[in-house]
C-alpha positions in Angstrom: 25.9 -7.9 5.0 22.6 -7.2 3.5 19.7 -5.1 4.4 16.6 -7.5 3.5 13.7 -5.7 4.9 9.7 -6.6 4.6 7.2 -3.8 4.3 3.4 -3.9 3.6 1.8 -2.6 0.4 -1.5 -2.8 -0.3 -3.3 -2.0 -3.9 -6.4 -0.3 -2.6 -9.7 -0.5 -4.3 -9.6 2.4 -6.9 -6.8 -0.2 -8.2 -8.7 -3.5 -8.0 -11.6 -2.2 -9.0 -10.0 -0.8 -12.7 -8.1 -4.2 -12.8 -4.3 -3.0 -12.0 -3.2 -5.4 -9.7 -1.3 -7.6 -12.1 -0.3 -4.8 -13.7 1.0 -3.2 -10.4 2.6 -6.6 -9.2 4.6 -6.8 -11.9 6.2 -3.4 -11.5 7.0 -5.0 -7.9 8.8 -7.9 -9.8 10.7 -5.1 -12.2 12.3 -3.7 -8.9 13.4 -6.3 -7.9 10.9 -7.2 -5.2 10.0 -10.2 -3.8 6.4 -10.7 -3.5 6.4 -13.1 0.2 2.6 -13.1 0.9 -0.7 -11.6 -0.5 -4.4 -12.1 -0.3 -7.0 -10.0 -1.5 -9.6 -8.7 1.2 -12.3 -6.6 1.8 -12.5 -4.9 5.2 -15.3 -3.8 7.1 -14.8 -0.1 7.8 -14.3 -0.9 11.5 -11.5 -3.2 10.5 -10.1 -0.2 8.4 -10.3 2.1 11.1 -8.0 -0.1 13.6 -5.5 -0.3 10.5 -5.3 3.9 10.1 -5.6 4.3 14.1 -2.2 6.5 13.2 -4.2 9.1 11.5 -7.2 8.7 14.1 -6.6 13.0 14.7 -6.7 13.8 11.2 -9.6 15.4 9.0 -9.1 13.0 6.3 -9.4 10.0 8.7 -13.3 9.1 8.2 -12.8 9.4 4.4 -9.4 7.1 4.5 -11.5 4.2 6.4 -14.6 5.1 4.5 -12.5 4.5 1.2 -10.3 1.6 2.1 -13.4 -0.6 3.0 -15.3 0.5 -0.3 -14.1 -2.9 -2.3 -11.8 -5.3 -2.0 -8.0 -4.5 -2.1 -5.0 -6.8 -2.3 -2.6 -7.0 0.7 0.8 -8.0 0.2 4.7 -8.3 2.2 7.1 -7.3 -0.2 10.9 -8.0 0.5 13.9 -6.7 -0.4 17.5 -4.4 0.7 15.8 -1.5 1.9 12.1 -2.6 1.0 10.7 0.4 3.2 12.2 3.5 1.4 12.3 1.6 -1.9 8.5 1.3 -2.0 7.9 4.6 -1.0 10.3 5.6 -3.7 8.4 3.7 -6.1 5.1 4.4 -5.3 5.7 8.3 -5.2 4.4 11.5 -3.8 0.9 10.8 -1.9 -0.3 13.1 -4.4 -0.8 11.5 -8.2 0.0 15.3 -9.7 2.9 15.5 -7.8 4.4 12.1 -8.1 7.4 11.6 -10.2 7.1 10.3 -13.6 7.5 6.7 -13.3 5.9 6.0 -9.7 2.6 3.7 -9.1 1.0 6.6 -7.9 1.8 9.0 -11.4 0.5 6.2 -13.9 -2.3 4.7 -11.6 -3.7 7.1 -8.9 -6.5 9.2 -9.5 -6.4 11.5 -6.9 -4.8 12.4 -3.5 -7.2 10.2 -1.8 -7.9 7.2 -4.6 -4.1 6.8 -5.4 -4.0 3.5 -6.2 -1.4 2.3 -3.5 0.1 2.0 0.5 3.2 1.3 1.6 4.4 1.3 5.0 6.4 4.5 5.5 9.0 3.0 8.5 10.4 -0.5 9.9 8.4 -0.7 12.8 4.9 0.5 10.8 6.1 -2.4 8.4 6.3 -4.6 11.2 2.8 -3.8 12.8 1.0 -3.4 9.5 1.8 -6.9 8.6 0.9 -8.5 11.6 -2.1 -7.0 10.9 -3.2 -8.9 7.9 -1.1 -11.7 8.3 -1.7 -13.0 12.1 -0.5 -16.7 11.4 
């Protein structure tokens, strides 16, 4: 029995805005990811704060929303056995400089806070992020 599993990854606007997102998609593809949905958005920052409510308590909160809604990013539900730990596995550490060589975030991100992609770190996040941008 397989494990097919959707998770949410977005490529955020530090991304978009230097052109990446083919670039990124196809890395995706290489994995062996299935690509189910995307659209590229822009949020308002009040749209960004309901989507990082999880970090609502945290210092870097303000500048998350702040940043997310600063251009238009792509949204996407990517599928595959184990989609959830193998995204975050190939985007890397949250932290360009400490990301493995290899991950989206170690060839694209610029910093802790512009590093290029999301991914939802569990099932149910996965769940509730998508629903999110994809109400049908």
């Amino acid at each position: 029995m397989s494990n097919i599993e959707q998770t949410l990854s977005i490529i955020k606007p530090d991304a978009v805005e230097r052109n990446l997102e083919n670039e990124i998609k196809e890395n995706f593809k290489r994995n062996n990811f299935k690509i189910i949905k995307e659209k590229k958005i822009q949020l308002e920052k009040s749209e960004a704060e309901k989507f990082y409510k999880v970090h609502e308590t945290k210092p870097f909160y303000n500048d998350l929303c702040t940043y997310l809604s600063s251009g238009p990013i792509v949204v996407m539900v990517l599928e595959k056995e184990a989609a959830v730990i193998e995204n975050r596995k190939l985007m890397g550490s949250t932290d360009p400089k400490e990301a493995a060589d290899g991950t989206l975030r170690k060839k694209y991100g610029i910093s802790i806070d512009k590093n290029s992609v999301h991914g939802s770190d569990s099932l149910d996040n996965a769940k509730t992020e998508i629903d999110f941008f994809f109400r049908d």
